[in-house]
N, C-alpha and C positions, 0 to 999 in steps of 0.2 A: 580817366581812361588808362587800362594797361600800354605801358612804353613797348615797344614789338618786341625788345629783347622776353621782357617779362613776360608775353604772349606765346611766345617760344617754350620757356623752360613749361610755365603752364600745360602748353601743350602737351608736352614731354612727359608729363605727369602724368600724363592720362594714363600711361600704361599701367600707372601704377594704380592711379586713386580708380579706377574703372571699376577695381573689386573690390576694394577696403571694406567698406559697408551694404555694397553688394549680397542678396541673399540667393545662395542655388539650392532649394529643396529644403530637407531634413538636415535638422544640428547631424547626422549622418550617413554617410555613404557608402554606397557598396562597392567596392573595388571592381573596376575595367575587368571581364573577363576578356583577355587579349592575348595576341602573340609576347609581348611581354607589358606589363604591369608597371614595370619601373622605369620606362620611359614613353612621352607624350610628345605629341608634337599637335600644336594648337595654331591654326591658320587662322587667318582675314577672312572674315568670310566674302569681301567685296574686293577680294586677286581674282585681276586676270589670269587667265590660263598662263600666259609671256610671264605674269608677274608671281605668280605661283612658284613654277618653273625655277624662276632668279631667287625667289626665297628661300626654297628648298636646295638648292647650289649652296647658297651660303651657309644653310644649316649644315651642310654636311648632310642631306639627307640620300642615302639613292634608293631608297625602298619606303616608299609609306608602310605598308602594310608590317613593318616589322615594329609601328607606336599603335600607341591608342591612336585615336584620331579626337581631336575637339573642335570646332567650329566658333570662332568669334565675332558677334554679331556687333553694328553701329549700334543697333536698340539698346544691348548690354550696358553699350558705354553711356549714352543717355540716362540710360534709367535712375544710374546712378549718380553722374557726373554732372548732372543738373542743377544738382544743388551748389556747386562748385566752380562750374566756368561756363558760359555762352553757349548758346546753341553752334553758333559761328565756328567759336574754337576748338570742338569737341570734333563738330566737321562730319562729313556725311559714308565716310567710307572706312571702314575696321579692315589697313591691309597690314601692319605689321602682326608679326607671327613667334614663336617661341619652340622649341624643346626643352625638357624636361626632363631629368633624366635622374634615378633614387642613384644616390653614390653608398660609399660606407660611411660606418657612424666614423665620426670626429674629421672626418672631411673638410667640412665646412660647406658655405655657398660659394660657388666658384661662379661668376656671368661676365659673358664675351657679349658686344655687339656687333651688329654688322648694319651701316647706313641709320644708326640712330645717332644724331647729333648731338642733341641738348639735355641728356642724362649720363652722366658716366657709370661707368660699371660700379664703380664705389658704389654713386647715389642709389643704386638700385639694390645692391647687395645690405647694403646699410638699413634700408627702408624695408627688404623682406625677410632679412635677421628681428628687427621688430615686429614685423608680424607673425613671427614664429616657425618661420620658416626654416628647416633645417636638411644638411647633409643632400645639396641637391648640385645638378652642374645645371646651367641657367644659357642658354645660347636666344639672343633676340638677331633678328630681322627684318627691314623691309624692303621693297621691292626697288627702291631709289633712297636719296637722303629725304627720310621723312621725321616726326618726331618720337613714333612708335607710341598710337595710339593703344591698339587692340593687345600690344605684346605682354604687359602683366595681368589682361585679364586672363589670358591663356596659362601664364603662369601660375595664380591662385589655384584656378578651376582646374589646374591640372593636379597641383598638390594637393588638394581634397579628394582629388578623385582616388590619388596613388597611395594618399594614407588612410583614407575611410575617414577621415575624420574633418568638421568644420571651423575654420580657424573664428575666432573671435571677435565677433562687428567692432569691439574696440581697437581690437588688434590691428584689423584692416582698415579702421579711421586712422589709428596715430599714423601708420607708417606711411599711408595718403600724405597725413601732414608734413612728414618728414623728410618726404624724397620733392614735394613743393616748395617747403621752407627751405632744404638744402641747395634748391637751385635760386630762389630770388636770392639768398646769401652770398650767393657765387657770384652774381652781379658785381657784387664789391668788396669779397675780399679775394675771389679766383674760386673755382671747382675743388681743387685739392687741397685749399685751407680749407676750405665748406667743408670738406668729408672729413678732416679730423676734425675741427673742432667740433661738430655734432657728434659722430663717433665719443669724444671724450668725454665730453658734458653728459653724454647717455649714460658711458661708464661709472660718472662720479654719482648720476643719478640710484645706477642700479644698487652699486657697490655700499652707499651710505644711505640707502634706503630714505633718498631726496623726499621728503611732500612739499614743505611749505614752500611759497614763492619764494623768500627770502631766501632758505636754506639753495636754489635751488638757483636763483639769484647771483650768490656768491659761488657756486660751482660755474656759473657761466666768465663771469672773470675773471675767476683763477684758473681755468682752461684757456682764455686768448690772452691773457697774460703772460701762461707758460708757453704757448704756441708764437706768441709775438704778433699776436693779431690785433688791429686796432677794427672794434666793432659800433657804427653807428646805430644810436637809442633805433633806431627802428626797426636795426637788424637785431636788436639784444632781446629786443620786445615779440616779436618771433617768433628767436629761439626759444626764450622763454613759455610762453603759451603753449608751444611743440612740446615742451620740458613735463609742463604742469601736466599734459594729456598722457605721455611716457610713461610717468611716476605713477600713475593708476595701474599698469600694465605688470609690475613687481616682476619686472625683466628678471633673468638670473645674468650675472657678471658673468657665468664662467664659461656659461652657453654666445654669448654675444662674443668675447673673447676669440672662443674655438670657431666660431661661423664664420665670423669675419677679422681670421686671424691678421690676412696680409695687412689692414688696417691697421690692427689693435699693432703689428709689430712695428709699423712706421711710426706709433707715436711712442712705442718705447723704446725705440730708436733714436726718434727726435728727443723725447726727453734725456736717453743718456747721454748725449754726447753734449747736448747743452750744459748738461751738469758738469761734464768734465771741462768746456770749456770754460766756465764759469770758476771752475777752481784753479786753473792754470792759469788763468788770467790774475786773479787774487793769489797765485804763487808767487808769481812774478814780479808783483805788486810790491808784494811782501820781502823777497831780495832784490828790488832798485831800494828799495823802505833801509836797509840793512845798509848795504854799501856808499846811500848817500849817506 
């Protein structure tokens, strides 16, 4: 049996994995003829009116009619999420909710929450940088602390809709995996080691055109190595499997980079200054060496 924290992040997931392998229609779509196009706003379909209300506050929203409109159904999340967690967990009511909104190119994915708990904005930005998601501002909500069931399927369905085009059943498997895996890992190593070291291990994946387990393997070491993460075989085992599903996807480095720059610059951040302290330290080394 899942421990309740893990029932949590799970949960949490759902926003995510709702549409991963989810099918809406035709490989493609016709674009919203709306008041504008490049922004959505994708509701619960099971808010109360009270709880509608509170959602769209925190969205920022004070005019519907100025998005598309999507409606997100409990059945959605079933259809797909069946295969993946419990009837129980999945749970009977789709109230979390999203906007959407097309930015300019090299923007990147920008996502705020509001009342979602158990997914951080990394974990989600991270997970729909791999699904190919790009150049978007990403605002989730629910109506209380819930764990934001219905909010990335609003998300997907929204970015299909806004670019006419439908993202890749693979696509939206791995990044399912990856915003799952990223939070059992947070169980034990924190949240914000989880988002880089996934974050990096992806990079060393895209960048060195990772396939075999082994090769892929040793990017997972030398990433918590240079992060100073000590990873238990169950969490390596995992990331790993996450990894093997990734390296099908033939990410580009430069695009994952620019989507999800504030990431990629904390760990080149962290990387540099570890290196400096590292040679400081071996400087210093080197004149007590000298003087004694």
């Amino acid at each position: 049996k899942m421990g309740k924290r893990k029932v949590l992040f799970r949960a949490a997931a759902l926003a995510l994995a709702a549409v991963m392998t989810f099918s809406w229609g035709p490989s493609k779509f016709v674009k919203a003829d709306s008041v504008d196009s490049d922004q959505y706003l994708a509701l619960g379909a099971d808010l109360s009116s009270k709880e509608k209300q509170t959602v769209l506050e925190l969205l920022g929203v004070s005019n519907t009619s100025d998005y598309t409109l999507i409606t997100v159904t409990n059945k959605e999340e079933h259809d797909y999420l069946g295969d993946y967690l419990s009837s129980k967990v999945i749970g009977s009511r789709a109230l979390s909710s999203v906007t959407v909104k097309k930015t300019d190119g090299g923007s990147g994915v920008n996502v705020t929450t509001e009342n979602i708990t158990y997914c951080t904005e990394g974990m989600y930005k991270n997970a729909l940088v791999t699904a190919g998601i790009k150049d978007a501002e990403v605002k989730v909500a629910g109506p209380f602390k819930i764990s934001g069931t219905a909010a990335l399927v609003g998300v997907m369905k929204s970015y299909e809709q806004m670019t006419g085009k439908k993202i890749p059943e693979k696509s939206k498997d791995a990044a399912t995996d990856e915003l799952i895996t990223t939070g059992e890992v947070s169980e034990s190593i924190g949240k914000e080691d989880a988002e880089k070291l996934i974050a990096d291990v992806k990079q060393k994946v895209a960048e060195d055109n990772l396939k075999t387990p082994a090769e892929i393997g040793e990017a997972i070491d030398e990433s918590a190595k240079d992060l100073e993460i000590n990873l238990s075989d169950a969490d390596r085992q995992k990331i790993q499997e996450l990894m093997d599903k990734i390296s099908d996807l033939n990410l580009n480095v430069d695009q994952l980079k620019e989507q999800a720059k504030d990431i990629y610059n904390k760990l080149n951040d962290s990387g540099f200054f570890e290196k400096v302290k590292s040679w400081f330290s071996g400087f210093v080394d080197t004149i007590k060496g000298i003087f004694s």
